[in-house]
N, C-alpha and C positions, 0 to 999 in steps of 0.2 A: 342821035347825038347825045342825048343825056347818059344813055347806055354806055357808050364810048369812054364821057365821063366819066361816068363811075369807076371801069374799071381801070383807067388811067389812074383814076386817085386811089382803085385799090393797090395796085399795081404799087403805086407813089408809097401809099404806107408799106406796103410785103418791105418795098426797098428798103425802105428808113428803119424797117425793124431788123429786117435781115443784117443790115450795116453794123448796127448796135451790138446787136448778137457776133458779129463777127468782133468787131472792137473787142467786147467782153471775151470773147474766145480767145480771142489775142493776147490780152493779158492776162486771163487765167493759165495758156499755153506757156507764158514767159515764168509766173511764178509756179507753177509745176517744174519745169527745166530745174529753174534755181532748186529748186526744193529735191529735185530727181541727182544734183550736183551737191550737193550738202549729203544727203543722204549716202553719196558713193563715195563721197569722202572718210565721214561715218565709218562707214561698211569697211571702208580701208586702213580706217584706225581700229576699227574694233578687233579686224583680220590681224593687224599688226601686233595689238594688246592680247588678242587670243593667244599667238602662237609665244609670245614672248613668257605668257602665264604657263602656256603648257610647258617651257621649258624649264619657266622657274619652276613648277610643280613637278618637276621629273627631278628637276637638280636637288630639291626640295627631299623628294622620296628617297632619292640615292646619299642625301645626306641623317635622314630617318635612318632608313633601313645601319649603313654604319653608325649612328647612334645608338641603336637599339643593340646591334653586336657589340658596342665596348661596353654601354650599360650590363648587358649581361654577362660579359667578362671581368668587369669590374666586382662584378654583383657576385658570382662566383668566387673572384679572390678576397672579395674582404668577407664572406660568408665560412671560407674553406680556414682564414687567417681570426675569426673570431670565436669559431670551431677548435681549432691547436690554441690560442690562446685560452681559450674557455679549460680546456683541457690542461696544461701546464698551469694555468691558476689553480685549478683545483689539487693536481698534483701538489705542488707549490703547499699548498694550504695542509694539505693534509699533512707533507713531514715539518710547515712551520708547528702547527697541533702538536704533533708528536716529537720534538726538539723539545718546544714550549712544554710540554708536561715531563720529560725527562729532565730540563735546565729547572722547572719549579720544584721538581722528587730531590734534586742534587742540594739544591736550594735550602728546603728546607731540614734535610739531612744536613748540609754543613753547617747552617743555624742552633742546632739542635746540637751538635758534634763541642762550637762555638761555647754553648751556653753551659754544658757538663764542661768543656774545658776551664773555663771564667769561674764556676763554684769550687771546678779542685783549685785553679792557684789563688780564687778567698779563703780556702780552706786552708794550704801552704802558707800564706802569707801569715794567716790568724796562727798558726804553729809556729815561723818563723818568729814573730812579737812574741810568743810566749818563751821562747825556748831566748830570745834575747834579754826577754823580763828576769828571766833564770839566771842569765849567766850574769845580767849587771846585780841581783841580788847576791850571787856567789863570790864575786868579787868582791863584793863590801863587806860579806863576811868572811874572805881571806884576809882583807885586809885587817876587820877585826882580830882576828886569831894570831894574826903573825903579829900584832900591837902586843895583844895578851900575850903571847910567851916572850917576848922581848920585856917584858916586863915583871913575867913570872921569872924569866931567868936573873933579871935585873935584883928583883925584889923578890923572895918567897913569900914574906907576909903580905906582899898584897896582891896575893895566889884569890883569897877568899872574894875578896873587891872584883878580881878581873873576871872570877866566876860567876859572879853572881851579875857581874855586866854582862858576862856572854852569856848566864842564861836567859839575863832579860832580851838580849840580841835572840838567841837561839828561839825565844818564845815569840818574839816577835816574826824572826824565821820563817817556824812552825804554820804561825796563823796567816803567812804570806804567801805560802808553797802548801796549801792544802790539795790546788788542782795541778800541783808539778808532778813530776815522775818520779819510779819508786827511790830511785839516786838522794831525794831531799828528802825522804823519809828517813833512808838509810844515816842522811848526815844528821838530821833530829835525833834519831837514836844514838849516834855516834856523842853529840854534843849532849844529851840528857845523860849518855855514859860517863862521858868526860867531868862530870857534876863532881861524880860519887869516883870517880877514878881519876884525881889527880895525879898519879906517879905515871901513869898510861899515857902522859898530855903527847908526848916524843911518839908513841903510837900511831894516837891518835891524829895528829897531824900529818905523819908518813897518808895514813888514809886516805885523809883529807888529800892530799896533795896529789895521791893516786887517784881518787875521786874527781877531782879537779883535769885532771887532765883526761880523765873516761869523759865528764864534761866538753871539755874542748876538745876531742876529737868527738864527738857525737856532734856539738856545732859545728865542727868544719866538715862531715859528714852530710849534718844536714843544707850549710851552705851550702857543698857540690849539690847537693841532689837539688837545692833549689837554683840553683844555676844550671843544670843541667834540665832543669822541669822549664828553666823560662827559653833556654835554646830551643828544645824542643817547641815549647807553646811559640816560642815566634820563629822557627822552619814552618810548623802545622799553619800560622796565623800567613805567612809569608805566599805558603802554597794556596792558602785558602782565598788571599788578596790576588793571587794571580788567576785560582779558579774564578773569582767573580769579576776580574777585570778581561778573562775571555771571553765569561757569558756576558759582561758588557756587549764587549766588541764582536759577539755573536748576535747579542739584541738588536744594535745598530744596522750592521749587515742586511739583518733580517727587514730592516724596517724600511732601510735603503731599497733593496729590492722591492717592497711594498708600494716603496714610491713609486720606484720605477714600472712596476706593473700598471700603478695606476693611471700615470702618464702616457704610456700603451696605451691603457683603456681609454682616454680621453682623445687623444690621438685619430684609434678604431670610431670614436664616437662622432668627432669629427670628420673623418671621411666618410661615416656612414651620411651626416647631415648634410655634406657635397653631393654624395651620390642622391640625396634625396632632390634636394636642389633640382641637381643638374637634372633626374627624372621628373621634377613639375617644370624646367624650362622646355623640356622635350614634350610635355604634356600639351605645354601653350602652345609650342609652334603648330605641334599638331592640328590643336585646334585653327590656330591661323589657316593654317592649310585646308585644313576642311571649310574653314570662311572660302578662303578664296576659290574654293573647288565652289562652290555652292554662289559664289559671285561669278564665277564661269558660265554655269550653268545658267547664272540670271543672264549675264550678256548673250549667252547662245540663245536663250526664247527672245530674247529682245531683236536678236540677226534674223531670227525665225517670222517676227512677226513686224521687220522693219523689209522684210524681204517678199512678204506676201503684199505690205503695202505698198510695195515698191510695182510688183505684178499686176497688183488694185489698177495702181496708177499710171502703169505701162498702157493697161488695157484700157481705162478712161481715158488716156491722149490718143489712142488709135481709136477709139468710138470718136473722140472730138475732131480730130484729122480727118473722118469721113464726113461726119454734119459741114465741119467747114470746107472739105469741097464741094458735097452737093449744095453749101452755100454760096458759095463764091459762082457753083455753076447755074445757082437760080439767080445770082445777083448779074453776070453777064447778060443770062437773058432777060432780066429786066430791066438793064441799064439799053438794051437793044431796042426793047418793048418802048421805054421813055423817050430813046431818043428820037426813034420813029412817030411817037406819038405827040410829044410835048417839046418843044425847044428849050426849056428847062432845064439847068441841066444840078446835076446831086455833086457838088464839090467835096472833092477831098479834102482831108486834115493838112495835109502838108502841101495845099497848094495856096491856101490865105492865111497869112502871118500878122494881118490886120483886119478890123472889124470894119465890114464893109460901110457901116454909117458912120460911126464916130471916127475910126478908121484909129482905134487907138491898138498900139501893140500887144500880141496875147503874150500870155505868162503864165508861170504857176498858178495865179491869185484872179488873173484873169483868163477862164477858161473860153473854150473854142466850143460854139452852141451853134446846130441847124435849125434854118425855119422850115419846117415841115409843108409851107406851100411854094416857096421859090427854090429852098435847094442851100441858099446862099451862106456864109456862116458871121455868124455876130458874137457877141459878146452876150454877157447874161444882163446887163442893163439894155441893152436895145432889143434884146427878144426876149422880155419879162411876160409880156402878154400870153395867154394862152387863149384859142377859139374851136370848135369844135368844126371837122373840117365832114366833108363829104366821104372820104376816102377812112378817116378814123373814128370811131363812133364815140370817143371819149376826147374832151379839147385837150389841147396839144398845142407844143412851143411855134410860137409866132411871131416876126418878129415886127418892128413897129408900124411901118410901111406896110405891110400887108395885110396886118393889125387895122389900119384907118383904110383902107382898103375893100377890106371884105365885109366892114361895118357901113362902108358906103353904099357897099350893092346889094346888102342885106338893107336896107332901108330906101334903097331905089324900088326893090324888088318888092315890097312892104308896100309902099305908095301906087 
């Protein structure tokens, strides 16, 4: 009989632990699922993100790749257009160079041409005053002379008076016309003749008078010629204002175009700076893409190693599906074993919904607890006890009733 015992209550414990283990099996089984359901969700998003990235990263490439062809059709026309421009400036440059030093040769030849012109009509001009100093001096001594013989004719006696006034005129004359022409020399001598030859006066006037008019036509000679010298100096002055109002309007031109080159230039410099751009925008996508190739590859070892976990854990639920039938098939036979042996019997979770002594309602906060010697299920206040039973070598939940119970026949058995 003790033997029987024993192994009824080992029997009793295998049960109670087998039970547990399965319990725990049960819901390690239910959070695997979940977790195997999460996982293939997962796995169907990440499937879905894969192929959506490989297509961005295609469309990606396909828009690279035409990138890179207008980049270097770009690259080629404004390198072929900076090339002909480079070229035509230089061109450009060189006949502005050589314009510019033929317009500064013309330049200064007409400056030069300008400044010998300006000294002859100083010089004209400085003959014109003298040759006018001349002729208002010749007229004051016609006038004198035609007074003297109106007066010589008037008066003989005062012949000597009118002479000795016109030689003080004629001396004065003399000392007035020393830088005149040889004409007022001629007429000094005439008038120092006239001194000593009084009866010659009628001559000597014809002379004069001949004289006088070689005078006025020598001025009006030299008028023409100086009227004729200033037509000319203002055709030449005229030509020379239209030569420098061309090479004005040559300068301008020139300078116009300058502008306009440089505005090209600016232009060329500006597309250059676009196309730079637009080559470091091309630069960054790239690099984006290369992230995202290299975040591909991260999700791929992540599918890699969410996939072997998944196989892990395929294969621990099929190891755990065998221990819990060969559990379930040692818990038959030792609920067979129990029932043959013990009246006793191991209730189920779901067949007491209340604690068989307080008999208060289970719940979340109030759990559902076995006494390891009846079977029966209590609450954690009514099976607080633990005793150290035959069947488990370590004490174990007990609940109160069996509690004052086993301490009675353990102190029967004592006495």
């Amino acid at each position: 009989m003790p033997c029987k015992h024993e192994r009824i209550t080992d029997v009793l414990d295998q049960k109670n632990y087998v039970e547990e283990l399965n319990r725990h099996l049960s819901c390690t089984v239910g959070d695997l699922q979940t977790k195997i359901d999460g996982l293939e969700k997962t796995n169907s998003k990440l499937q879905e993100e894969l192929s959506a990235a490989t297509d961005r990263i295609c469309s990606l490439q396909e828009e690279q790749q035409q990138l890179r062809e207008q980049n270097e059709l770009i690259r080629e026309r404004s390198e072929k257009s900076v090339e002909i421009t480079k070229q035509d400036t230089k061109v450009e440059l060189e006949t502005y160079k050589q314009t510019r030093q033929g317009l500064d040769e013309m330049y200064s030849d007409v400056w030069k041409q300008l400044k010998e012109e300006k000294k002859v009509r100083l010089e004209l001009e400085k003959e014109l005053e003298l040759q006018i100093g001349m002729k208002t001096e010749m007229e004051i001594a016609m006038k004198l002379l035609e007074k003297d013989t109106h007066e010589k004719q008037d008066t003989l006696v005062a012949l000597r008076q009118q002479l000795e006034e016109v030689k003080a005129i004629n001396l004065q004359m003399f000392h007035k016309a020393q830088n005149a022409e040889s004409s007022l020399q001629q007429k000094n001598e005439a008038i120092t003749s006239f001194e000593g030859k009084t009866n010659q006066v009628m001559s000597s006037m014809k002379q004069m008078e001949e004289r006088l008019q070689h005078s006025e036509r020598a001025r009006q000679g030299a008028e023409e010629r100086s009227h004729k010298l200033q037509q000319e100096l203002g055709g030449r002055i005229g030509a020379l204002q239209l030569q420098l109002s061309q090479l004005h309007e040559q300068c301008s031109s020139l300078e116009k175009e300058l502008k306009s080159e440089k505005e090209q230039r600016q232009a060329l410099q500006r597309e250059l700076q676009h196309e730079k751009d637009t080559s470091s925008l091309l630069r960054t996508e790239l690099q984006q893409v290369e992230g995202l190739q290299k975040e591909l590859q991260e999700l791929q070892d992540e599918k890699a190693e969410l996939q072997k976990i998944c196989e892990e854990q395929e294969q621990a639920l099929q190891e755990m599906g065998l221990h819990l039938s060969q559990s379930k098939l040692k818990m038959e036979d030792i609920k067979e074993v129990n029932q043959a042996l013990k009246g006793h019997a191991w209730l189920k979770d779901d067949e007491a919904t209340h604690c068989r002594q307080c008999e208060k309602e289970f719940s979340i906060s109030r759990r559902k607890h076995h006494c390891r010697n009846c079977g029966h299920i209590f609450c954690n206040t009514c099976s607080s006890n633990e005793l150290a039973l035959p069947s488990y070598p370590k004490p174990v939940r007990v609940c109160d009733s069996c509690h004052t119970l086993l301490l009675q026949r353990c102190s029967s058995t004592a006495s």
